[in-house]
Backbone as CSV, one residue per row, in Angstrom:
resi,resn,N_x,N_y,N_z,CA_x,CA_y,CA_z,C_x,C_y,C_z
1,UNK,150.826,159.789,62.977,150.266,158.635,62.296,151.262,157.472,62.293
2,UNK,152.509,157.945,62.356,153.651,156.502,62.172,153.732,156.311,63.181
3,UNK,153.396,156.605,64.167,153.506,156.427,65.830,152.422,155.352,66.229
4,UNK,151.347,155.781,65.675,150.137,154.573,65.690,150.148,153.648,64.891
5,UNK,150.913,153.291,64.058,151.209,152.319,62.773,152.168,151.600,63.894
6,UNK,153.674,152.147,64.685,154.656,151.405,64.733,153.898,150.582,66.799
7,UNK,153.038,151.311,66.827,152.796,150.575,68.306,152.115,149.519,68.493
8,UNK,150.637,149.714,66.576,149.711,148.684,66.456,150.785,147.316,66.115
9,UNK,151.740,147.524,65.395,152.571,146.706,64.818,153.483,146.008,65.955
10,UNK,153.905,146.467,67.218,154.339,146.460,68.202,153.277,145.247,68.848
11,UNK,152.225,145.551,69.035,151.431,144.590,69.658,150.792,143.804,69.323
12,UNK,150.955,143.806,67.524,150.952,142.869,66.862,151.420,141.443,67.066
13,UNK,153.115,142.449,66.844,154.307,140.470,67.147,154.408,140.541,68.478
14,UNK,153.745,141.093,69.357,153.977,140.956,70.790,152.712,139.560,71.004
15,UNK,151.632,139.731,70.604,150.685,139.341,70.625,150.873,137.856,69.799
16,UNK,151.654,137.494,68.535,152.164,136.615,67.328,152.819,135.751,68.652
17,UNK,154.095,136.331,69.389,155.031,135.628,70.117,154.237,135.316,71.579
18,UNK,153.224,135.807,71.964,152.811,134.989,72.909,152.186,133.870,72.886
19,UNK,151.462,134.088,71.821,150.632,132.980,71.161,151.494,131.832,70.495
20,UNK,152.891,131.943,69.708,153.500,130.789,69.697,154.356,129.959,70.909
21,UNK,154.889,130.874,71.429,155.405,130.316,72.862,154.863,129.960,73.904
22,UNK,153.891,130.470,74.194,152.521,129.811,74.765,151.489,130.136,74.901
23,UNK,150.933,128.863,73.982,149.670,128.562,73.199,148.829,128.075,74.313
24,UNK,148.633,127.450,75.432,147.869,127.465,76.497,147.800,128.095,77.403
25,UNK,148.644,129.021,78.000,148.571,130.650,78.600,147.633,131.626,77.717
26,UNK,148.075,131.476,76.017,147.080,132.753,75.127,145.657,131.958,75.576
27,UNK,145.350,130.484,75.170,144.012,129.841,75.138,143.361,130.313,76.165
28,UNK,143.738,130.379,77.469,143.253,130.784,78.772,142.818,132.696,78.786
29,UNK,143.602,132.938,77.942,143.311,134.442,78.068,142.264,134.941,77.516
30,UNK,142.267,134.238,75.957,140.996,134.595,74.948,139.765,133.691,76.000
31,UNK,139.568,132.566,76.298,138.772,132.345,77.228,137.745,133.142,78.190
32,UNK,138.990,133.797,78.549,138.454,134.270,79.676,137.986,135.858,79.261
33,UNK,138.708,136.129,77.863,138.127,137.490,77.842,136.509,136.890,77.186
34,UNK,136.320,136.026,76.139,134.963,135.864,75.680,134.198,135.239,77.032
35,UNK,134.382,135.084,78.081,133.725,134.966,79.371,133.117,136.197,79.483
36,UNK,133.943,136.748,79.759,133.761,138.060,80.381,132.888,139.425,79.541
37,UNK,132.763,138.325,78.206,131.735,139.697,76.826,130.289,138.604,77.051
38,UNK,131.008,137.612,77.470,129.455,136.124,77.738,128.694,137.262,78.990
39,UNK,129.402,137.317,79.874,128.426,137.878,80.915,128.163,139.231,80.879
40,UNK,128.875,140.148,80.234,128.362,141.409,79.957,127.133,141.441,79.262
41,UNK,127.289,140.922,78.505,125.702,140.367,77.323,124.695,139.925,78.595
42,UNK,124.889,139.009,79.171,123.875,138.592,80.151,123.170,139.303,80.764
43,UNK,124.438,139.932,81.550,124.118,141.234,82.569,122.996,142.361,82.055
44,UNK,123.534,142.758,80.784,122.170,143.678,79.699,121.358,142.989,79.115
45,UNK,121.578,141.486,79.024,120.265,141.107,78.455,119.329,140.988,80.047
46,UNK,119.545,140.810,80.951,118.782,140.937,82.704,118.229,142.538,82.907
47,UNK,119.253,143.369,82.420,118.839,144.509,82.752,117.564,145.095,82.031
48,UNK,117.821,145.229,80.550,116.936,145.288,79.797,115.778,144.374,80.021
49,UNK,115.460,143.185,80.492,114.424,142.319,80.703,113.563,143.286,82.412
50,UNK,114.471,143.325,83.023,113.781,144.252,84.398,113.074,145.299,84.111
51,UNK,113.635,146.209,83.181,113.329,147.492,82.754,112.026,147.480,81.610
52,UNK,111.787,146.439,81.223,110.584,146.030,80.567,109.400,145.474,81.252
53,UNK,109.874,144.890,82.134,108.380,144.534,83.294,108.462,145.210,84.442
């Protein structure tokens, strides 16, 4: 259990220090990951629409 406490915490300030040192490298990342949940959604909202007609 302290092993999973000290790694979440680990990628915590890993995650804190990328984001202050650079703040338009993180912007690009979160970007691109909510891109990438944008078109997963799409992709099943298409699939599910096929599979209904």
């Amino acid at each position: 259990m302290e092993t999973k406490k000290m790694i979440t915490g680990g990628l915590v300030v890993f995650a804190l220090f990328v984001i202050i040192t650079q703040p338009i490298k993180a912007a690009d990342i979160v970007k691109i990951g909510f891109q990438g949940i944008s078109d997963a959604a799409h992709g099943i909202g298409a699939f599910m629409t096929e599979l209904v007609t």
